[in-house]
N, C-alpha and C positions, 0 to 999 in steps of 0.2 A: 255070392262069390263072383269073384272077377270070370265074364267071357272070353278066355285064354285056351291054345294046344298048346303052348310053349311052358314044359313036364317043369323048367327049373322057375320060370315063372311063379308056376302055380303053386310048388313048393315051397316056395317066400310066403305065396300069400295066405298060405295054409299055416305056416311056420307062425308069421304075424298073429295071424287070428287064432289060434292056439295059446299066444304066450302074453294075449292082450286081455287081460282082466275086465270083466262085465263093467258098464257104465255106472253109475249112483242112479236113483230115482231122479227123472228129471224133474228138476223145479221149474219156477214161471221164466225164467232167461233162459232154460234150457240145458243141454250138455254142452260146456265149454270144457278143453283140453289144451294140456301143454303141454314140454317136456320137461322132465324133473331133471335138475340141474345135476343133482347126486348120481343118478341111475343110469338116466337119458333115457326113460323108458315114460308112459304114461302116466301124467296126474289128470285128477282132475277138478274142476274147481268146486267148492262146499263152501255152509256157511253156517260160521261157527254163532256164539253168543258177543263176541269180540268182532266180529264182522267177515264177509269173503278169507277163502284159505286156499291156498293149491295143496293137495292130497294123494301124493304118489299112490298107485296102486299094489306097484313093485314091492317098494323098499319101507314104505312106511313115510318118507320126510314130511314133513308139514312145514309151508314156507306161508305168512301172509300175500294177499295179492295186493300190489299196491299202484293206482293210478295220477301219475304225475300231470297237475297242468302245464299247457306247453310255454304261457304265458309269466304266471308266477312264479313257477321252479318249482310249488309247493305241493306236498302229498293231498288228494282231492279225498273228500268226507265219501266214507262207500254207502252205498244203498241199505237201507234198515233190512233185515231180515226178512224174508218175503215179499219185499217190493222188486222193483224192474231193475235192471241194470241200467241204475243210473247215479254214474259219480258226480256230486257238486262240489266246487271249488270254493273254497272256504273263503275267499277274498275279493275274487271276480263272480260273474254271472255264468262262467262256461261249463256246460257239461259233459260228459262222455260215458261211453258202453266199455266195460272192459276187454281190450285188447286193440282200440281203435288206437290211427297214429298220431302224431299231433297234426299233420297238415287237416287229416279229421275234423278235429275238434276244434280247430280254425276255422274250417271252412263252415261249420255249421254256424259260429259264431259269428263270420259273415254275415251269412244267411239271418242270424238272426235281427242283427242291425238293421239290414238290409229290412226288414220286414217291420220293425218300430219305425222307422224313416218313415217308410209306406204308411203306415198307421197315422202319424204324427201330421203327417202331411193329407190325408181325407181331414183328420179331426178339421185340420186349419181351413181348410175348403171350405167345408160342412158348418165353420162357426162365422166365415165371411158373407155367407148365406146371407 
């Protein structure tokens, strides 16, 4: 509990945690949460046989979760069930964790170029030997 004297404070945070429904078992990505578009109250993410789901705890909604490349425009392939959170892009090379931005997913993608150059560039070294 939050370290608070402030009586209306602590009332909120009591209020909260009184009407905030237990988390799911956590899997290997762990507890991811949102707001339920319907309720605005807590979901949280699960994962069904069809792949990632947002799961209100409130009201019941079931919304799929869905990760856009910033790149293609297009919906990115979600992680198999019991693996990492890790979305591929059906088209390009780019990955992403669900909820990252796209300047994220860029930048990683930098990164990654950035790091085959590196590589490409020893090999070339290494074979003028």
């Amino acid at each position: 509990m939050a370290n608070t004297t402030d009586a209306r404070i602590r009332a909120r945070i009591i209020e909260y945690a009184d009407n905030t429904p237990e988390p799911p078992v956590m899997s290997r990505a762990g507890i991811v949460t949102t707001g339920c578009p319907r309720c605005l109250r807590t979901a949280w993410r699960q994962h069904d046989a069809e792949g990632p789901v947002w799961v209100c705890a409130s009201c019941g909604h079931v919304e799929g979760v869905i990760v856009k490349c910033p790149h293609c425009a297009v919906a990115m392939t979600p992680p198999p069930m019991g693996a990492p959170d890790r979305w591929q892009c059906p088209t390009c090379p780019r990955v992403a964790a669900t909820g990252e931005s796209a300047q994220d997913i860029e930048e990683r993608e930098r990164q990654r170029l950035a790091a085959l150059a590196a590589l490409n560039e020893a090999i070339a070294l290494r074979a003028a030997e």
